[in-house]
Residue, then its C-alpha position, 0 to 999 in steps of 0.5 A: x510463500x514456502x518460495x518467498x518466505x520460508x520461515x514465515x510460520x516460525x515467524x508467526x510463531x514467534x510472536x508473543x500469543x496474547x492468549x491465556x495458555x490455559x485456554x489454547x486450542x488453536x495455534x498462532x498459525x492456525x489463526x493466521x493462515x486462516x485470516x490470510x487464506x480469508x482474504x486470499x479466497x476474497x471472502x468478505x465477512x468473517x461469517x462468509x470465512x465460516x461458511x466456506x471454509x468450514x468443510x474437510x477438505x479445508x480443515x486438512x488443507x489448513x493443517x498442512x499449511x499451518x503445520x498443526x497435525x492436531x487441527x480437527x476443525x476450522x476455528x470459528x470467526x469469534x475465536x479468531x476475531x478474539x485473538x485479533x482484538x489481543x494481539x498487538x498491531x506491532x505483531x502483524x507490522x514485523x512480520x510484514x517487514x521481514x516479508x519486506x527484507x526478504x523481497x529486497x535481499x532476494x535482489x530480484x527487483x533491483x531494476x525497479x530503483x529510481x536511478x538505479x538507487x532509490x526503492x520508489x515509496x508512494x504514501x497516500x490516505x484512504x478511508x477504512x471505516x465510516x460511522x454514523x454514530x461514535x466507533x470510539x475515542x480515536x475516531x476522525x470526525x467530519x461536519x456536513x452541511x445537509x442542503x435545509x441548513x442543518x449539520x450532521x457529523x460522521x464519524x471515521x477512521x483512515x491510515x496512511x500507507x507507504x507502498x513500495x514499488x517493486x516492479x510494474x505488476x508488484x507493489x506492496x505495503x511497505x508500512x502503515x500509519x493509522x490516523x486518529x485522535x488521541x482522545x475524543x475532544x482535541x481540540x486539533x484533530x490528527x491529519x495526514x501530514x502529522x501521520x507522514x512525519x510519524x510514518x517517515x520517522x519509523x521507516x528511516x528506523x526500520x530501513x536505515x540504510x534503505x535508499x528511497x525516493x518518496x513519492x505523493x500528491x501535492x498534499x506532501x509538497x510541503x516544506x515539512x515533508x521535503x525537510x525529512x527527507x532532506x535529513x534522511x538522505x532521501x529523493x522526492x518526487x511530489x506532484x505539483x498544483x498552483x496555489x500549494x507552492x504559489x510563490x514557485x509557481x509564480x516564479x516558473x510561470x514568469x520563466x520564459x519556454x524557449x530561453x529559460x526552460x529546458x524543452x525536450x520534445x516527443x516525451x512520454x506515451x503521448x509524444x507530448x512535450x517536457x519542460x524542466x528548470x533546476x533550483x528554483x527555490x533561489x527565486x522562490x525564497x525557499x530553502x528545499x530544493x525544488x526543481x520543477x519538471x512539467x509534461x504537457x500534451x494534447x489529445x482530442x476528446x470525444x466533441x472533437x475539440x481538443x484537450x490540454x494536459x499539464x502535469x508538474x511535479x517538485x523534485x530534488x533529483x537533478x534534471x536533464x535532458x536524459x532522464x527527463x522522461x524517466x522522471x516524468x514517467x515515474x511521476x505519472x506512475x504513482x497515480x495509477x499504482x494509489x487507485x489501482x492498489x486502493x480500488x482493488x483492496x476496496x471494492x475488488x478482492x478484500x473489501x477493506x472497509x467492510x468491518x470485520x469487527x468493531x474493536x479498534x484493535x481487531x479492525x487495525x489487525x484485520x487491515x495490517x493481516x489484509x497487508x501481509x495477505x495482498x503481498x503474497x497475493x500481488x507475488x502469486x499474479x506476477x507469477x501465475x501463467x493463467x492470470x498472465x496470459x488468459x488475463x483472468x480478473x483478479x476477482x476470479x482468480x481469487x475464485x480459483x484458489x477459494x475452489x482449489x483449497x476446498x476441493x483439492x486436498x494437500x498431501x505429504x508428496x505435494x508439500x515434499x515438492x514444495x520445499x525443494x528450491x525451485x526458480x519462479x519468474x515473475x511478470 
């Protein structure tokens, strides 16, 4: 972090305190550095902070990070969750973005860039909270038909998050949208599309001069996202399945392999085989560019028969026979990088959808703190020797530095040797 993002307690600061300044004990950064070491340790519950953190050791380690010569004890879950049910989201989401600038001014991940220009922004939904019974007037709400016939409703939240791809190891929260309905009865509920136009519309504002190919599954394959980006000067790439652009893939089924298409052969990790055509919209009827790029393979499956892969996506990138793998490469990347970033921050070190409070407007800075947190965290295992080379799980390092924070305690020749410039390489 000192490394990284110097002035991000000046930043935390900086934010409008919600508080009553009567009542003050704590500072901003005590608060929030707890939230961010909570989930740095992977401890899942605000209650399970409080039992671990709630020993000496921690307190003086807490007081040097946060810069609070003043920090007796470690402030209990019910205050912070109190500061987090005040403070506005907005707080959390420009502190992210400053994070964001100073990864991109630093020029370390300039290789990362689709044809060397364009910042790979991946957006996908995921769930974060699951009720039984109402949570509150935004809740998303599902019916499902239980097997006697009877229907049972349920209740949740979801967020749409923008991911920024900065190396292979390194992908971050770039931005986020939270789902929901405005109001208990709409009669049309808020959806994933109508939350990529706002999400889109706020990054174009915040990066205006940001280069960025965008990335998604075939749910954003749609002219209405295509259009944005388009007006923004943006690339895409968006996978492809039959049935959500019947007419082009019409169209491209009729084209024929060997004269119409452009073959390219030993693409790819599996030495399969790419095909691509440029502007099918002419045919298609459509007014976006949509040049269609498809990876084929086969593999042998554990039966001993063989199995065939086909993956198609939509571009405005034009294609050739030289960056044909490229592309191909990058749209099977976005795959990996939405369950792989999503499971760990489910199910593997910050348990996203366990609710740390019910108020709506702690559980958005609980997850926007747990965004913050997963960057200096994804910073720290790009680095870190041991995670790269004993291949520790990232669960055990997050045990590592739980242990360290409570047993090793800080001192002022430790934080003199931190503000010195030094030089990180990262995997």
């Amino acid at each position: 972090m000192r490394h990284f993002f110097p002035e991000m307690t000046q930043w935390i600061e900086e934010t409008d305190d919600p508080r009553n300044p009567a009542y003050i004990t704590y500072t901003q950064s005590d608060l929030v550095y707890l939230g961010i070491l909570k989930n740095l340790c992977s401890a899942e519950s605000m209650r399970g902070m409080g039992d671990s953190f709630n020993e000496e050791v921690c307190i003086g380690n807490l007081a040097k990070i946060a810069g609070d010569k003043q920090l007796k004890e470690i402030p209990h879950y019910d205050t912070l969750n109190y500061y987090l049910e005040k403070l506005s989201p907005q707080a959390f989401a420009d502190i992210r973005t400053r994070m964001v600038r100073a990864l991109l001014r630093s020029k370390n991940f300039d290789n990362s860039r689709v044809q060397g220009k364009y910042w790979r922004v991946i957006i996908d939904g995921t769930g974060v909270g699951y009720f039984k019974e109402r949570h509150c007037e935004n809740c998303l709400t599902a019916t499902i038909v239980n097997e006697d016939g009877t229907k049972t409703t349920r209740y949740y939240h979801k967020v749409l998050e923008a991911k920024l791809v900065l190396s292979k190891n390194i992908i971050i929260s770039l931005d986020t949208e939270f789902i929901e309905n405005e109001w208990e009865d709409v009669t049309k509920q808020d959806c994933e599309i109508n939350a990529a136009k706002r999400l889109m519309g706020r990054l174009k504002a915040t990066f205006p001069r940001m280069k960025i190919c965008i990335q998604g599954d075939a749910l954003y394959a749609a002219s209405t996202i295509m259009k944005i980006c388009k007006q923004n000067g943006w690339k895409y790439i968006l996978t492809h399945k039959k049935n959500r652009q019947p007419t082009v893939d019409e169209f491209y089924d009729l084209l024929d392999d060997d004269v119409e298409k452009t073959r390219v052969t030993g693409v790819g990790a599996e030495k399969g085989t790419g095909f691509f055509y440029n502007h099918l919209e002419k045919y298609a009827g459509k007014e976006d560019v949509m040049n269609i790029c498809e990876y084929r393979y086969e593999e042998m499956g554990k039966d001993g028969n063989t199995i065939k892969h086909r993956m198609m996506w939509i571009t405005n990138i034009t294609l050739t026979k030289s960056n044909l793998e490229k592309i191909i490469n990058t749209g099977r990347g976005r795959w990996k990088i939405e369950n792989e970033g999503f499971n760990n921050q489910k199910n593997i070190l910050y348990k996203i959808e366990h609710l740390n409070s019910r108020n709506k407007q702690a559980m958005k800075n609980h997850y926007l703190l747990t965004q913050i947190s997963d960057i200096i965290m994804q910073l720290y295992l790009a680095w870190d020797e041991a995670h790269s080379t004993i291949k520790k799980g990232i669960r055990n390092m997050a045990a590592w530095v739980m242990e360290s924070f409570r047993t090793q305690l800080l001192t002022d020749e430790d934080m003199d040797w931190i503000q010195k410039r030094t030089s990180l390489y990262l995997q």
